[in-house]
C-alpha positions as a Markdown table, in Angstrom:
| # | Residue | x | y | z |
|---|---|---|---|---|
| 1 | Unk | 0.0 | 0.0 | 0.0 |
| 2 | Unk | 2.7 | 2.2 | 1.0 |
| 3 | Unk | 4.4 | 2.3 | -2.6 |
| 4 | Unk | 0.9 | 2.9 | -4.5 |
| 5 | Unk | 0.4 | 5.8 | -1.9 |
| 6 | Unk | 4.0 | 6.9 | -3.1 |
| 7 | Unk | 3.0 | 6.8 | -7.0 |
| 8 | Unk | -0.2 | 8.4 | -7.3 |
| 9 | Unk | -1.3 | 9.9 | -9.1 |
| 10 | Unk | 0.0 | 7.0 | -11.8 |
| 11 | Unk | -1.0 | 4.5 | -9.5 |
| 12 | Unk | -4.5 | 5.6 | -9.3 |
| 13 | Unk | -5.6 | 6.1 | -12.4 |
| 14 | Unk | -3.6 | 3.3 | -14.6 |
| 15 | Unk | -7.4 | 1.2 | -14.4 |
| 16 | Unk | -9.1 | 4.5 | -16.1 |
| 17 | Unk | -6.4 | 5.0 | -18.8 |
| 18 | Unk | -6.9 | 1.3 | -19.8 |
| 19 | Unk | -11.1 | 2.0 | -19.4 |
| 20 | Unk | -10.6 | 4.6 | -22.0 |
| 21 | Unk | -10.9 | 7.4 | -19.6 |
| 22 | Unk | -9.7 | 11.1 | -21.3 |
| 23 | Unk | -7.4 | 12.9 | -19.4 |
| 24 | Unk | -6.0 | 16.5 | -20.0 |
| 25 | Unk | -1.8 | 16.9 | -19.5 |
| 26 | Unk | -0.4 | 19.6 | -17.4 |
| 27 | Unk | 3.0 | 20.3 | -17.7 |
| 28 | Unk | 5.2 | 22.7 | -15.3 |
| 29 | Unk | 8.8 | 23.5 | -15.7 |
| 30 | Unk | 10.3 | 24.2 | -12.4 |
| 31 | Unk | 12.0 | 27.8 | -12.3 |
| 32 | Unk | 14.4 | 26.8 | -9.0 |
| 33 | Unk | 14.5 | 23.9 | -7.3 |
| 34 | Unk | 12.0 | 22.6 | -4.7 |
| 35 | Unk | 12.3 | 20.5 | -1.8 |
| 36 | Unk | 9.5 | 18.6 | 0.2 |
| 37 | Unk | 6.7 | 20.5 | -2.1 |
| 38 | Unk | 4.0 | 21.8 | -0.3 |
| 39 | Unk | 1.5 | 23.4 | -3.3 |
| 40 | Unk | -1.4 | 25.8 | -1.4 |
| 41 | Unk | -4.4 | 26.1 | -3.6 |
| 42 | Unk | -6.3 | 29.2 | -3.8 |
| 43 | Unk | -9.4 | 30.8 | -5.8 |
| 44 | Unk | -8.3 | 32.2 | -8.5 |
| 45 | Unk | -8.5 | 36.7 | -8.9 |
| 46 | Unk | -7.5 | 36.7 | -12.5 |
| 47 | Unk | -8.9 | 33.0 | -14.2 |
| 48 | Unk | -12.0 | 31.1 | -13.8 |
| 49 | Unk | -11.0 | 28.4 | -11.1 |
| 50 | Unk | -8.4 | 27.8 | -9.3 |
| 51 | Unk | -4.6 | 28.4 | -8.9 |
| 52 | Unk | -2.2 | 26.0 | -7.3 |
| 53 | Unk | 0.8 | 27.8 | -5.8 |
| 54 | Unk | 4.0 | 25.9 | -6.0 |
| 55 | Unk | 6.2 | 28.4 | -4.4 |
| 56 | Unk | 7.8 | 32.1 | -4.7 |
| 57 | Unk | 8.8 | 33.1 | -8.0 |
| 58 | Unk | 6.9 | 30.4 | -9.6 |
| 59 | Unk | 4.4 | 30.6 | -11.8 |
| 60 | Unk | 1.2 | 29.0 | -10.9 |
| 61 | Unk | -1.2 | 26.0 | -12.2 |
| 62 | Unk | -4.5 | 26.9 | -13.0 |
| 63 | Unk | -7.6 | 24.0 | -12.8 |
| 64 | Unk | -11.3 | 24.6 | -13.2 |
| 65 | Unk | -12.3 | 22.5 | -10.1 |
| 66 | Unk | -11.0 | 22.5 | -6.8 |
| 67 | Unk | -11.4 | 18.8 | -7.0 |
| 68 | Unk | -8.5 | 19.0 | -9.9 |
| 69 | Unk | -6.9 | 21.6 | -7.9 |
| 70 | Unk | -6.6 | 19.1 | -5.0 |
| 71 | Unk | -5.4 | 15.8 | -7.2 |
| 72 | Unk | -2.7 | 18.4 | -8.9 |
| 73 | Unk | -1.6 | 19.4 | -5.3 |
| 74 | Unk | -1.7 | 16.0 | -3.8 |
| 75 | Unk | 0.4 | 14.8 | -6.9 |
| 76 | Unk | 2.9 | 17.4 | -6.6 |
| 77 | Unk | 2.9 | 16.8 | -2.7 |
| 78 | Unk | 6.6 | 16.0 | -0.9 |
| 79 | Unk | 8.0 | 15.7 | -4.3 |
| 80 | Unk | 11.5 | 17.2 | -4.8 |
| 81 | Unk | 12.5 | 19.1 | -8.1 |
| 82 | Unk | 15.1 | 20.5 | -9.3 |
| 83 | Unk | 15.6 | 23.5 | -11.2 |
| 84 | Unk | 14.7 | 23.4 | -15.0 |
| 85 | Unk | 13.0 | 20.0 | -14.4 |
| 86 | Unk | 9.6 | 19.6 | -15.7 |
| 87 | Unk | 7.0 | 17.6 | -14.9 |
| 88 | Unk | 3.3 | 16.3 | -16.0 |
| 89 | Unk | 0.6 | 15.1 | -14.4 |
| 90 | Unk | -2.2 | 13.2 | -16.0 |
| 91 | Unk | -5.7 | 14.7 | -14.8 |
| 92 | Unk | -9.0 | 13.0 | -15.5 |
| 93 | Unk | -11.5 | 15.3 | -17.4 |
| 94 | Unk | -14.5 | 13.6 | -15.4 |
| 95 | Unk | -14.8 | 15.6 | -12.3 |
| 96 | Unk | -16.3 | 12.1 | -10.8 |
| 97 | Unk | -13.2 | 10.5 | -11.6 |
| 98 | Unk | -11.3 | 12.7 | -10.1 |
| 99 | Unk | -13.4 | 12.8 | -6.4 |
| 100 | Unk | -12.9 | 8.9 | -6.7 |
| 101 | Unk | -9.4 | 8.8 | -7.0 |
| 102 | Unk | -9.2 | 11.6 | -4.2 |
| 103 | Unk | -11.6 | 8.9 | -2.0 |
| 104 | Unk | -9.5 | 6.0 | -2.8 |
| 105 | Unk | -6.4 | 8.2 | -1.6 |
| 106 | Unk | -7.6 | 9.5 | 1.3 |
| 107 | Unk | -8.7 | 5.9 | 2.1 |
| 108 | Unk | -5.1 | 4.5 | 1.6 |
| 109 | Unk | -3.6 | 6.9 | 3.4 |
| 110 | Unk | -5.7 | 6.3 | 7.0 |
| 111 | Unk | -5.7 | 2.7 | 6.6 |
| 112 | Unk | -1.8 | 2.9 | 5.7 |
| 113 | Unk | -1.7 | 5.4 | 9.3 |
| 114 | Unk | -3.4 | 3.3 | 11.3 |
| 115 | Unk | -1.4 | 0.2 | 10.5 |
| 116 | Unk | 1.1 | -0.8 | 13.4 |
| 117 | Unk | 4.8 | 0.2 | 12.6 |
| 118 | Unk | 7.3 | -2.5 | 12.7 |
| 119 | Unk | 8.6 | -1.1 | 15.8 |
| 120 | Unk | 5.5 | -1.7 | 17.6 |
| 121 | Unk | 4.6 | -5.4 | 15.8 |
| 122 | Unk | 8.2 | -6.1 | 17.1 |
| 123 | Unk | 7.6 | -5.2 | 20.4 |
| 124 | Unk | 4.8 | -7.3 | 20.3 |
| 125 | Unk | 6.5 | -10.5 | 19.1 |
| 126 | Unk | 9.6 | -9.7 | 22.0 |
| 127 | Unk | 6.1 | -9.7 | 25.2 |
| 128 | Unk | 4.3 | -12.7 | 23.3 |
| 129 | Unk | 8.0 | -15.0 | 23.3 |
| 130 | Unk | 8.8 | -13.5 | 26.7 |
| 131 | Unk | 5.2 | -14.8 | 27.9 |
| 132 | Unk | 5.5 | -18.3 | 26.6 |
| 133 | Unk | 9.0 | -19.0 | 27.7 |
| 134 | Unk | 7.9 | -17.4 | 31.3 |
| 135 | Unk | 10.6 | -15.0 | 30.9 |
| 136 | Unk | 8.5 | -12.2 | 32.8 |
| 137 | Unk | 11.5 | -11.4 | 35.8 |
| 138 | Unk | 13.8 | -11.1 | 33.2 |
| 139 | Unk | 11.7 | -8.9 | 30.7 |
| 140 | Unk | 13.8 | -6.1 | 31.6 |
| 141 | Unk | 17.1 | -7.3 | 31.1 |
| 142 | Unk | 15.8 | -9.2 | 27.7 |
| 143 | Unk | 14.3 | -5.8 | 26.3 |
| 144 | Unk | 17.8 | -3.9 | 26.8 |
| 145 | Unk | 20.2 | -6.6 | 25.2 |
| 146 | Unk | 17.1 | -6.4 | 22.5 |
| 147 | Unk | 17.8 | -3.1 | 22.4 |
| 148 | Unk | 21.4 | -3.5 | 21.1 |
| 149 | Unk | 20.6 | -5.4 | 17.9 |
């Protein structure tokens, strides 16, 4: 789950591209480079829609929906660029398409959150073989030697 959170938006909509699903192409070349992106989306003064913000001295991406304003941002999210480099993102034309894929995201992303970490499944596993082998006076001393490796 974790790597088809880390390839949307291509992740997502693969099963509409082979459904026959149209899709419009926006293309941004980067003007200085970007670490961790964080695009802020905004109603736009001077188009009809809205404008996705990538950063100072940058010039903005403009959608009709906030809905594409949102799957734009959320592809662009954490993503470092570097200066000159361009990229495109493929964006459904059906608005419906679009809230779906945002859905499925969202959904991925708090099942993915609320998943134990290995650290914690770990921890887990060391309590359950300390139980069985009625290890329980030495838990402490096992958990620190654990703690080395």
């Amino acid at each position: 789950m974790k790597e088809e959170i880390a390839g949307f938006p291509h992740t997502y909509i693969k099963n509409y591209r082979t459904s026959g699903a149209e899709f419009d192409l926006i293309s941004h070349t980067f003007s200085k480079s970007r670490k961790d992106l964080r695009a802020a989306i905004s109603q736009s003064l001077t188009e009809r829609g809205y404008a996705i913000y990538l950063g100072e001295k940058e010039e903005s991406i403009f959608s009709e929906t906030k809905e594409k304003a949102k799957f734009i941002q959320e592809s662009l999210k954490g993503r470092d660029l570097k200066k000159g480099e361009m990229i495109e993102i493929l964006v459904p034309r059906s608005n419906a398409i679009v809230s779906t894929i945002l859905e499925d995201l969202k959904h991925d992303v708090e099942e993915f959150e609320s998943e134990p970490s290995v650290d914690q499944l770990q921890g887990e596993i060391d309590d359950l073989v300390i139980s069985i082998y009625g290890l329980e006076a030495d838990k402490e001393s096992i958990k620190k030697f654990l703690e080395k490796f």
